[in-house]
C-alpha atoms as one frame of an Amber mdcrd trajectory, in Angstrom:
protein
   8.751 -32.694  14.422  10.041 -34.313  17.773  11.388 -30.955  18.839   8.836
 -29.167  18.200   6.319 -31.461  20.231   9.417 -31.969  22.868   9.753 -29.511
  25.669  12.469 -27.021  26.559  14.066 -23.910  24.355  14.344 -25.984  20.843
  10.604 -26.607  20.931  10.084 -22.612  19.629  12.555 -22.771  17.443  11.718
 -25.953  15.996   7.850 -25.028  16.077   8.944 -22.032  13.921  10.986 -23.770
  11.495   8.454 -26.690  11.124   6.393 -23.646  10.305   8.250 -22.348   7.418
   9.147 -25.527   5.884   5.253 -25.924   5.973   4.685 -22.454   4.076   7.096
 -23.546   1.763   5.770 -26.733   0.890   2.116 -25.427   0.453   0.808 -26.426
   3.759  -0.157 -23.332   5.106  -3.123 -24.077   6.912  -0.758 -26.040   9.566
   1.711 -23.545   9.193  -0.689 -20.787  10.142  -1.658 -22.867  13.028   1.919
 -22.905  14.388   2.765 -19.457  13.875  -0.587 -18.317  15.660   0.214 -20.582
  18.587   3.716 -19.301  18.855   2.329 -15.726  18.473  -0.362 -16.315  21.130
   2.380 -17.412  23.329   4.738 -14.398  23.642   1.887 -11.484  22.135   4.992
  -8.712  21.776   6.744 -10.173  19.381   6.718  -8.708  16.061   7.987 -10.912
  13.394   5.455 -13.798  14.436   2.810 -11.170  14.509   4.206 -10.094  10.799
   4.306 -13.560   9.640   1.306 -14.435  10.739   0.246 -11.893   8.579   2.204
 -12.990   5.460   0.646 -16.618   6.176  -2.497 -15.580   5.758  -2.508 -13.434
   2.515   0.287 -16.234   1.020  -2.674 -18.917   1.508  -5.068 -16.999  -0.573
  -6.860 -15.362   2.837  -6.721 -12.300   1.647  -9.174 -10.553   3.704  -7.716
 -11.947   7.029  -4.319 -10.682   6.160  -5.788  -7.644   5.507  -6.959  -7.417
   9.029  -4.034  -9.363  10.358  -1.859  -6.592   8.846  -4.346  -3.725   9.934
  -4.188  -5.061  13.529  -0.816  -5.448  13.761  -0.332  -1.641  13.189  -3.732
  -0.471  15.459  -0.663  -2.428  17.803   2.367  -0.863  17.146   1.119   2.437
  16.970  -0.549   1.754  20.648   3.448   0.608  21.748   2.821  -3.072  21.745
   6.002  -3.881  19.491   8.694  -0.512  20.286  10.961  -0.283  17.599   8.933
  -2.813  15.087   9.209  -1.443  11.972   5.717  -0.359  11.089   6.674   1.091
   7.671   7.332  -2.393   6.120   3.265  -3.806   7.881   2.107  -0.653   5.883
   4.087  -1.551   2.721   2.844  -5.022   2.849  -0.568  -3.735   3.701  -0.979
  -1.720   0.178   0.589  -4.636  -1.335  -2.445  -6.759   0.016  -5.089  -4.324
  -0.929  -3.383  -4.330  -4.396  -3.684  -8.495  -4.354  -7.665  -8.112  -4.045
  -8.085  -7.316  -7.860  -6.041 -10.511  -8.621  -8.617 -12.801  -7.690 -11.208
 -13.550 -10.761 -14.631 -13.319  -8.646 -13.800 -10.432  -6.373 -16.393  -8.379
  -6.219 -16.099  -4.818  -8.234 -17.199  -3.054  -5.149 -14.411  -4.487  -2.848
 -12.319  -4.708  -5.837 -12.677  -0.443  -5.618 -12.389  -0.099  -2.110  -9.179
  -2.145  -2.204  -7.411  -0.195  -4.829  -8.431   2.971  -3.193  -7.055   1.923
   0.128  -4.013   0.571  -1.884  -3.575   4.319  -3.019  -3.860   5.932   0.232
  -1.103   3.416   1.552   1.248   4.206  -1.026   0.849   7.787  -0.194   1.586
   7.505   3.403   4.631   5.685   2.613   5.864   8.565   0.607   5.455   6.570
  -2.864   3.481   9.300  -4.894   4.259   7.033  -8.561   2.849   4.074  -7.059
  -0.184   5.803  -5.421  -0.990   7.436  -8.661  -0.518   4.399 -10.476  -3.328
   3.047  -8.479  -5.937   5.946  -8.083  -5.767   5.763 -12.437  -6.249   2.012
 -12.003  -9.579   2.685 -10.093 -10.642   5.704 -12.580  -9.913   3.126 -15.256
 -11.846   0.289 -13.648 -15.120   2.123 -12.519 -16.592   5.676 -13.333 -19.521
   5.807 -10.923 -18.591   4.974  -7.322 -17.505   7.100  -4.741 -13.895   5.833
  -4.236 -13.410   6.689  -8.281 -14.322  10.335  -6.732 -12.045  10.391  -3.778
  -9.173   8.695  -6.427  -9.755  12.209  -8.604  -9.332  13.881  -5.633  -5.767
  12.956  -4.435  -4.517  12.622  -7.775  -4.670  16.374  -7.362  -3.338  16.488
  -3.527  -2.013  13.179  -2.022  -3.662  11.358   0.668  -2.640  12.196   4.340
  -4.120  11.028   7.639  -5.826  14.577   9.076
């Protein structure tokens, strides 16, 4: 903890340790708050950016992840992080929306819209199984919204961004 309040070089490294000793131990609102800091200090860098990410959906914020992880690519595919590997953010992504149904009071609506989007992720990754897997899941769950629609459709041609 010294070193990571202490000045110089060790004080990242330490902050970023601290901060996974924190996630380990449960603590993740403080370890959130460390990895945001150190992300907020150098923007580009990808793995803080990513763990932030991680942090968020670990802790039961969900929804922020979501958005942490949605941001993160808006980013990389603007050039912020060149040569981040955007493929695992979108993996993680799907896994995220796939988390949503998890919870015990999510809301059916959102609980849709999440497997949906879960889907469409799995497609773009090239991971047809797991995409179909999840576009049943939805016809399964709900027959009467418009995402149980749009599953029916790319269980006959897979989802692509036009």
């Amino acid at each position: 903890m010294q070193a990571a309040a202490g000045r110089g070089d060790s004080r990242v490294n330490a902050k970023a340790a601290l901060a996974f000793i924190l996630a380990r131990e449960h603590h993740y609102a403080e370890s959130i708050s460390l990895i945001h800091g150190l992300y907020s200090s150098y923007p580009h860098n990808f793995l803080l950016a990513l763990t932030e990410a991680d942090l968020l959906k670990a802790s039961g914020q969900v929804s922020e992840g979501i958005l942490a992880y949605r941001k993160l690519l808006d980013l990389g595919n603007e050039g912020m992080f060149p040569g981040a590997r955007l493929e695992l953010v979108a993996y993680k992504l799907g896994e995220a929306y796939g988390s949503v149904s998890d919870y015990p009071h999510a809301e059916p609506e959102l609980v849709s819209k999440a497997t949906l989007a879960a889907g469409e992720i799995y497609d773009l990754l090239g991971q047809r199984s797991s995409a179909v897997k999840k576009y049943q899941e939805l016809i399964a769950i709900r027959n009467d919204s418009p995402e149980v629609k749009t599953a029916r459709q790319f269980l006959i041609h897979p989802y692509r961004i036009h």
